[in-house]
Structures are given as structure tokens and as C-alpha cells.
N, C-alpha and C positions, 0 to 999 in steps of 0.2 A: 411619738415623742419620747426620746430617751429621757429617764426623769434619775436626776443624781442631787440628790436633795437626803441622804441620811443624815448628816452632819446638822442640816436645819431640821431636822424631825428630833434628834437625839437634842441640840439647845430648845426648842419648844416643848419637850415632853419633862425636861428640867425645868424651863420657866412654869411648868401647870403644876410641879411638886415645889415651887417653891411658898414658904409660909405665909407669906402678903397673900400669894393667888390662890393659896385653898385657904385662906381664912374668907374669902370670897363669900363661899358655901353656906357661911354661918350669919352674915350679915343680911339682913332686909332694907330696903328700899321702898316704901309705900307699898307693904305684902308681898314683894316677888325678891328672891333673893338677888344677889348684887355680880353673883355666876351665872345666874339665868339670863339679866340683863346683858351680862357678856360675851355670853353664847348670842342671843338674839343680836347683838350688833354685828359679830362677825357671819353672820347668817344673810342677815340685810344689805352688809358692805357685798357681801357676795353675788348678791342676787341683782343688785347693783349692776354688778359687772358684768354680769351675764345680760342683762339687758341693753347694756351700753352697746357689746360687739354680738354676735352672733356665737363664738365660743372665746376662750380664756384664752386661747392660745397667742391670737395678737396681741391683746391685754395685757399679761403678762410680762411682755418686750417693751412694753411703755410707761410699765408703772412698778412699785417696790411693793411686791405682794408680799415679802416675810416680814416688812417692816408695818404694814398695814397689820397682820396678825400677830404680831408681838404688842405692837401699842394696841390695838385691842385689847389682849389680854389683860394688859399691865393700864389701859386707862380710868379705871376706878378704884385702884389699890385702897388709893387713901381713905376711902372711905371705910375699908379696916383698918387702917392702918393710925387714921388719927383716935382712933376708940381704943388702940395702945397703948399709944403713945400720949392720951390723956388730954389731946389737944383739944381747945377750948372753941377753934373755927370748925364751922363742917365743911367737904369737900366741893361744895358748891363757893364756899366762902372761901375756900382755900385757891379756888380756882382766879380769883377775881381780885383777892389780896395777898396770896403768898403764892405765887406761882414758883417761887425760889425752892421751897417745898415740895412741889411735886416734879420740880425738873430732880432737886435731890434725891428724892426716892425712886425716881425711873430710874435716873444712871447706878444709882447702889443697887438694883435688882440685875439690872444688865452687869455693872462688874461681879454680883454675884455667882450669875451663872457664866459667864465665860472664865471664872476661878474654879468653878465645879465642872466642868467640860472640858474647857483648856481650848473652848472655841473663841476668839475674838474677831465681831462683826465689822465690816466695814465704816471709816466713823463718818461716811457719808448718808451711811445708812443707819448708823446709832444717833446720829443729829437729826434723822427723819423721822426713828420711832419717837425721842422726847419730843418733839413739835407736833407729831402727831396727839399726844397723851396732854400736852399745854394749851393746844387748840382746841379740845374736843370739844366743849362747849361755845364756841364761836361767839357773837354776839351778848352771849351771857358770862364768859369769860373777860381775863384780862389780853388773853392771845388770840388771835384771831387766825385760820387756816391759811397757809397762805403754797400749800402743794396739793396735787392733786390730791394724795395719799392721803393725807389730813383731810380735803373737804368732802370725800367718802364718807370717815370715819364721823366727820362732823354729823353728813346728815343721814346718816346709820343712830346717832346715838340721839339724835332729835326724835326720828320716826320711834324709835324704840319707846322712849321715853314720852312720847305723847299718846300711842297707843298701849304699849303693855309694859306700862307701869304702875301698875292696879291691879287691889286684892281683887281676883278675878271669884269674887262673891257675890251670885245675882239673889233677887227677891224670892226666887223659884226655892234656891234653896235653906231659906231663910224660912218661908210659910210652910215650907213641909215640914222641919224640924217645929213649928208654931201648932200645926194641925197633929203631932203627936204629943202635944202636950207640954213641950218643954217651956222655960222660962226663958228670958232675953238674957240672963247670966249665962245660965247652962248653953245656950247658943253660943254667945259668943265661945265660950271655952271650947264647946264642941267644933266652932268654924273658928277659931284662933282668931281674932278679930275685936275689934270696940265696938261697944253700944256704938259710937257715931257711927261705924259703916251701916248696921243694921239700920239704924233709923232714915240712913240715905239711900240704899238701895228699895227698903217702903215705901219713901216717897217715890220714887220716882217710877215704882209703879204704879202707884196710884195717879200719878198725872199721868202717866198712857193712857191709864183706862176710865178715868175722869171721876175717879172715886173721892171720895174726902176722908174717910176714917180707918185706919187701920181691920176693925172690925171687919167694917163691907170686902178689904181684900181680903182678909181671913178667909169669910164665908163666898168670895168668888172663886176661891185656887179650892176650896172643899168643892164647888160646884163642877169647877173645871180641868183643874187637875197642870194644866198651865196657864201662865202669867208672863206678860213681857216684862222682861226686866228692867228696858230703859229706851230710850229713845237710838236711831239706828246708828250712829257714832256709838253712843254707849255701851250697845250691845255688842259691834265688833271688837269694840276693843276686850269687853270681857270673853268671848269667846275667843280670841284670838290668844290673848293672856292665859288662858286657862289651857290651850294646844300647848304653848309655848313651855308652859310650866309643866304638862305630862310628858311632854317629849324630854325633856333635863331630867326629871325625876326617873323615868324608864331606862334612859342613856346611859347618862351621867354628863356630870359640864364636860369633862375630861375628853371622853372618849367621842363626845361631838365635836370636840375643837381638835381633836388628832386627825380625827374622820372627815374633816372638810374637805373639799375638793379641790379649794385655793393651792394645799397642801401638795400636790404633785407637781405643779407650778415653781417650786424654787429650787433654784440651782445653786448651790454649796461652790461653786468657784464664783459665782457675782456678787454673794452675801460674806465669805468669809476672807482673814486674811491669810 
């Protein structure tokens, strides 16, 4: 496959330096930052796809894969973006009563970067990344997906968010810093976290192991050295969350969303004008 796609690597590597999308990096989401989450959606959509056909190459001929990773990129801005901008809705509420707002902010990032490139996208395909980024939350939105591209995106950021969207902090590692002595203050600091995560990842080993006091798991992780941390949902998702969050932090958000494999897949004469 001839791949002539610099033109879309040179607007994407723009879109990852623009301010909204590395203020990304600095925002949290229920302990995992709001880069990480974007990485894992565009990881999910992918794997998606791959599953759909046998390779990408059909794929690609059927569906708007720069448009797919741009509104990825660009579909939780706001949730930096209203912590700016001072706004008093959050992005989940922004989603459902100002959708006006976040079609505004998609389209000023996209004429941002094709003023800094001198690239301008197709506007069949600039209508497709905003609908994709006004959709993302489907039935919890005010928009609902209504292209292929968007209902990827939808259930990439569903799966994302129902599994690793969590301080990916078990009990395991909570009783070992408890068996050296520390305090439930000094923990939390040390595991950057609130008393209430600590108190819920206790419990919920103590109902694996049918315990009832803090104490007795105390003196069961001194005896044994491991502890399940939660029931088998709960465990994937913390182990899952916690790959997800080494692999960004090793990488970086950046160089995993350049480094996708989507990425070879787009052609600079169908994306641009």
C-alpha cells in the first residue's frame, strides 16, 4: 500500500501541540488523567476495527479514519477547557445542555490548526469530526451518533469509561503501605488518593474474603502477603486501568497517538482541499 498521508501527520502532530490537547495531560477524570482516556479510546476504536474486517485495508475505503482520530483527540477538550474558561457546567453537563459549546470549541481548534498549517480539511469531513465530538456520549448526550465514525467513537468511549475510568488503586496496595506502619493520611498522600477510595477498596476485600474488620485483613495480607482486591469485574478493570496508565506514562499520550496504526491508513488527497 502506498501511504501519502504526511499532510495528515503534519495537521495531527499540530492538533497534539495545541493548548486545549496538552492541557489534557494535566486534568483527571476519577484518578486517570483525561490524555490517558484519549489515548485508550483511540486504541479501542482501533481494535474495533480490526476486529470488524480481518485487516484495515478494506476498512479504511469505507469509513473516515482521520476524522475518527481527530474527534478522538479533540472529544474531551472541554473538560480542560471549561476549568479556563471558569464555566460553571461540567463536560458531561455541557454535553446534554450546551452542545452549542462544544460544537464552538471543536470548530475554533480545527480553524486553529489549519491557520497554523495552511492545511484546510474537507467540510464533509470537518462536519464529521464535530458530530463525532457532539455524539460521543450517545444516549447520555443531547446528540446521538448517527455515522458509522461517531458510533465507533461512541462505543470506544463507553467501554473506556466503564472500565478504566478508575484510580487503578487495589487493597493489596493499600495493606502493604498499612503493614509498614503508616497512617491513612500519610497513604493517601503517598497513593495521591481520598480517605473514601481507601475505605472502598478495604471493603471490598473484606467481602471476597468474608472478613468483617479491617484488623483481621490487616493480619491476613501480614499472613499472606496477597489479597484480592475486588470482585472479577473489579479487578479487570483495576488491572486493566493500571496497564493502560504504565503504558501513557512510558510512551507518552503523544507519541502513542502518532504511533497508531490507523495512522498509515490516510490519504492527504481524500482529507484535504
Amino acid at each position: 500500500m502506498q501511504i501519502n498521508n504526511k499532510k495528515a501527520q503534519l495537521y495531527i502532530n499540530s492538533l497534539l501541540q495545541h493548548p486545549l490537547v496538552r492541557q489534557l495531560e494535566l486534568v483527571e477524570d476519577q484518578g486517570v488523567k483525561v490524555s490517558t482516556h484519549t489515548y485508550d479510546v483511540l486504541k479501542i476504536s482501533e481494535d474495533e476495527m480490526k476486529r470488524e474486517f480481518i485487516g484495515l485495508d478494506e476498512y479504511s475505503k469505507t469509513i473516515d479514519v482521520f476524522a475518527i482520530i481527530v474527534g478522538i483527540i479533540i472529544h474531551d477538550i472541554s473538560k480542560g477547557s471549561i476549568r479556563i474558561n471558569g464555566e460553571k457546567l461540567s463536560h458531561s453537563q455541557m454535553m446534554i445542555k450546551r452542545p452549542d459549546y462544544i460544537i464552538r470549541e471543536t470548530e475554533k481548534i480545527m480553524d486553529d490548526i489549519e491557520e497554523e498549517t495552511g492545511l484546510k480539511i474537507h467540510d464533509e469531513i470537518r462536519k464529521n469530526v464535530v458530530h463525532i465530538v457532539i455524539s460521543h456520549h450517545g444516549k447520555w448526550g443531547k446528540i446521538k451518533p448517527s455515522t458509522k465514525e461517531a458510533n465507533i467513537v461512541h462505543k470506544a468511549d463507553v467501554y473506556s469509561a466503564k472500565y478504566h475510568r478508575i484510580n487503578p488503586i487495589g487493597a493489596d496496595e493499600i495493606l502493604r503501605h498499612m503493614a509498614e506502619g503508616m497512617q491513612t493520611d500519610e497513604i493517601c498522600k503517598k497513593l495521591d488518593c481520598t480517605s473514601g477510595i481507601l475505605k472502598d477498596r478495604l471493603k471490598r476485600a473484606k467481602v471476597e474474603l468474608g472478613l468483617k474488620s479491617t484488623k483481621q485483613l490487616v493480619n491476613y495480607y501480614g499472613k499472606n502477603k496477597r489479597i484480592p482486591i475486588g470482585d472479577d469485574f473489579f479487578t479487570k478493570r483495576i488491572r486493566e486501568t493500571s496497564r493502560l496508565i504504565n503504558s501513557v506514562e512510558k510512551v507518552g499520550f503523544r507519541n502513542l497517538i502518532k504511533n497508531s496504526i490507523l495512522i498509515k491508513y490516510l490519504d492527504d488527497d481524500k482529507i484535504f482541499e
